[in-house]
BALOBA-1460 file (C-alpha; in Angstrom, 3 decimals):
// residues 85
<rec num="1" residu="x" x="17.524" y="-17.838" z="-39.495"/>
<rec num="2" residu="x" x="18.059" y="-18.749" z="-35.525"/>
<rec num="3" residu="x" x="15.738" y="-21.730" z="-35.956"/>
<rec num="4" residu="x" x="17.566" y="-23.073" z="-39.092"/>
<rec num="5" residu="x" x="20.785" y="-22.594" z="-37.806"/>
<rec num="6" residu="x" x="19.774" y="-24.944" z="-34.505"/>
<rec num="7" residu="x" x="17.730" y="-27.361" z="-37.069"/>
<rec num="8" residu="x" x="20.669" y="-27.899" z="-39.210"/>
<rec num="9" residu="x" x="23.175" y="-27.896" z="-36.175"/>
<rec num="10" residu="x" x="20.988" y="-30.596" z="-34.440"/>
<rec num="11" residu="x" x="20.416" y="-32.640" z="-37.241"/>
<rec num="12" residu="x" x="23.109" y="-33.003" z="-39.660"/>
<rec num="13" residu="x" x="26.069" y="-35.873" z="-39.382"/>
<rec num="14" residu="x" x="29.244" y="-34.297" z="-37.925"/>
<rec num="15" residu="x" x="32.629" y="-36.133" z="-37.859"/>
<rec num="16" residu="x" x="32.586" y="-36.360" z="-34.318"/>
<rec num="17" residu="x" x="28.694" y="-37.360" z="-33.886"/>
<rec num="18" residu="x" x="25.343" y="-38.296" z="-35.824"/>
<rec num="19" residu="x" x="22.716" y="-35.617" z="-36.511"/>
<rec num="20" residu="x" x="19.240" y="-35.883" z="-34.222"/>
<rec num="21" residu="x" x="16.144" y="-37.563" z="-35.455"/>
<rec num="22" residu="x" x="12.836" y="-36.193" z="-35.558"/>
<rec num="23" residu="x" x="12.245" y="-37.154" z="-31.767"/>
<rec num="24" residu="x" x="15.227" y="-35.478" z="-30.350"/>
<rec num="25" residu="x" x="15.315" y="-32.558" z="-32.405"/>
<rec num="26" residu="x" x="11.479" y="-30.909" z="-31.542"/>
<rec num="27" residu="x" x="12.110" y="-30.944" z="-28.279"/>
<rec num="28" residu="x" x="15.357" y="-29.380" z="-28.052"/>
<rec num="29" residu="x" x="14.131" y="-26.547" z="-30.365"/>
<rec num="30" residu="x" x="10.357" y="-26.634" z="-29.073"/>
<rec num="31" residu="x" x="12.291" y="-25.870" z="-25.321"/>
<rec num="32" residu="x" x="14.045" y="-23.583" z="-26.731"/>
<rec num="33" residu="x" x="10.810" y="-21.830" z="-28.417"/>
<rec num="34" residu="x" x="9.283" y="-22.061" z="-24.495"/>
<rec num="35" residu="x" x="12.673" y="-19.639" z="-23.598"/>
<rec num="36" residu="x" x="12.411" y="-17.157" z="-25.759"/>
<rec num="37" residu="x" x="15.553" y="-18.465" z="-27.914"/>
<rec num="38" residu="x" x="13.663" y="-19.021" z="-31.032"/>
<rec num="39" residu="x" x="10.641" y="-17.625" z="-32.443"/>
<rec num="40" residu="x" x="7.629" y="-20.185" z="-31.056"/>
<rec num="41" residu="x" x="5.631" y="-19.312" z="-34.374"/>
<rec num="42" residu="x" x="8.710" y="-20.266" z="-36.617"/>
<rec num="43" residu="x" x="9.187" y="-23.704" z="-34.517"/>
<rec num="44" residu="x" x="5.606" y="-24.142" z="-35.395"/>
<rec num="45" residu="x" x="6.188" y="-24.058" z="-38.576"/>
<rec num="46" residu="x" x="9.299" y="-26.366" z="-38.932"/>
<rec num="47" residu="x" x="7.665" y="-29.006" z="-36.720"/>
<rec num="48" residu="x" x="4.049" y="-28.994" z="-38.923"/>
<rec num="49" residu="x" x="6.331" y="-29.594" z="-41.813"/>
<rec num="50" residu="x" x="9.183" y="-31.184" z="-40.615"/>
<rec num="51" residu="x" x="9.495" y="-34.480" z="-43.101"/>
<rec num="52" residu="x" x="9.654" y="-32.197" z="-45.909"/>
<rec num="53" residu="x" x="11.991" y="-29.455" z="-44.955"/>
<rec num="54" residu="x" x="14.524" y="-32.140" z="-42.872"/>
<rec num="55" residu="x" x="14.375" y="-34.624" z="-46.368"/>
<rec num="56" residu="x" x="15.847" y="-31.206" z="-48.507"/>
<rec num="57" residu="x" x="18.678" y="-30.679" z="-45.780"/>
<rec num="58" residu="x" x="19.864" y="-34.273" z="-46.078"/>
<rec num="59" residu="x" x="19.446" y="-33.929" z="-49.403"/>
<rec num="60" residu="x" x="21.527" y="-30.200" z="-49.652"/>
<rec num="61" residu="x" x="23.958" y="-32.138" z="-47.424"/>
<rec num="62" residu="x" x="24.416" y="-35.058" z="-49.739"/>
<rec num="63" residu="x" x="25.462" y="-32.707" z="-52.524"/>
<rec num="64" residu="x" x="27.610" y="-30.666" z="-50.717"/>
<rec num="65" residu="x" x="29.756" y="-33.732" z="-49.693"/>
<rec num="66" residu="x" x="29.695" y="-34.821" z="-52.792"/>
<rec num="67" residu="x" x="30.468" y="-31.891" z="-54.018"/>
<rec num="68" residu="x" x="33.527" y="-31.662" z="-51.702"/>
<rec num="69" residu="x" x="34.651" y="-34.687" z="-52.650"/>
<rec num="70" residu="x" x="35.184" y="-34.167" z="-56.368"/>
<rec num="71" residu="x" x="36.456" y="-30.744" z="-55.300"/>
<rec num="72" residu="x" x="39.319" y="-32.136" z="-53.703"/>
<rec num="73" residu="x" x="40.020" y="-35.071" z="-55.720"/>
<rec num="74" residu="x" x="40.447" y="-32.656" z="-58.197"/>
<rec num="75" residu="x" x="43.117" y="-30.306" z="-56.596"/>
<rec num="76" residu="x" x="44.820" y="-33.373" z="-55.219"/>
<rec num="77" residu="x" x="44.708" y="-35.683" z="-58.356"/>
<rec num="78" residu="x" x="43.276" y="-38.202" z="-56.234"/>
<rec num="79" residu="x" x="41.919" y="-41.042" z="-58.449"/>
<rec num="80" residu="x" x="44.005" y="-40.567" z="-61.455"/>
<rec num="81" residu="x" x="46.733" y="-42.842" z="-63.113"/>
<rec num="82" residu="x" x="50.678" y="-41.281" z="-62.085"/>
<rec num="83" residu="x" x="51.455" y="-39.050" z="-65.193"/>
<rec num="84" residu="x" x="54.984" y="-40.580" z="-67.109"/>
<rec num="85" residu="x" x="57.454" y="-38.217" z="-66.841"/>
């Protein structure tokens, strides 16, 4: 759980900056590994399949704004035509 909490830390967008790419994130979590922070054999993992597991977080994160999105526009009535009273 450590090591996907840092991945998906590192990586994803946040309002106030843009997630890492491949090239900053393995080191940060491969020197982290070297520490003792995160499980070396884990890391291992992650980086041999990295592509695949970093394209289903974007994805996961695409939906969830999305997601978020209709959520509010429906509590706030965002979108719609003023009702006639």
């Amino acid at each position: 759980m450590c090591v996907a909490d840092v991945f998906t830390a590192v990586t994803e967008n946040r309002p106030y900056r843009k997630g890492t790419g491949r090239n900053e994130t393995l080191p940060i979590l491969q020197n982290m590994a070297r520490s003792g922070a995160l499980d070396d054999n884990v890391v291992g993992v992650l980086t041999e399949n990295y592509d695949e597991i970093d394209r289903m977080r974007s994805d996961a994160q695409e939906i969830s704004a999305s997601e978020y999105s209709d959520f509010v526009r429906q509590k706030t009535g965002a979108g719609r035509p003023p009702s006639r009273i």
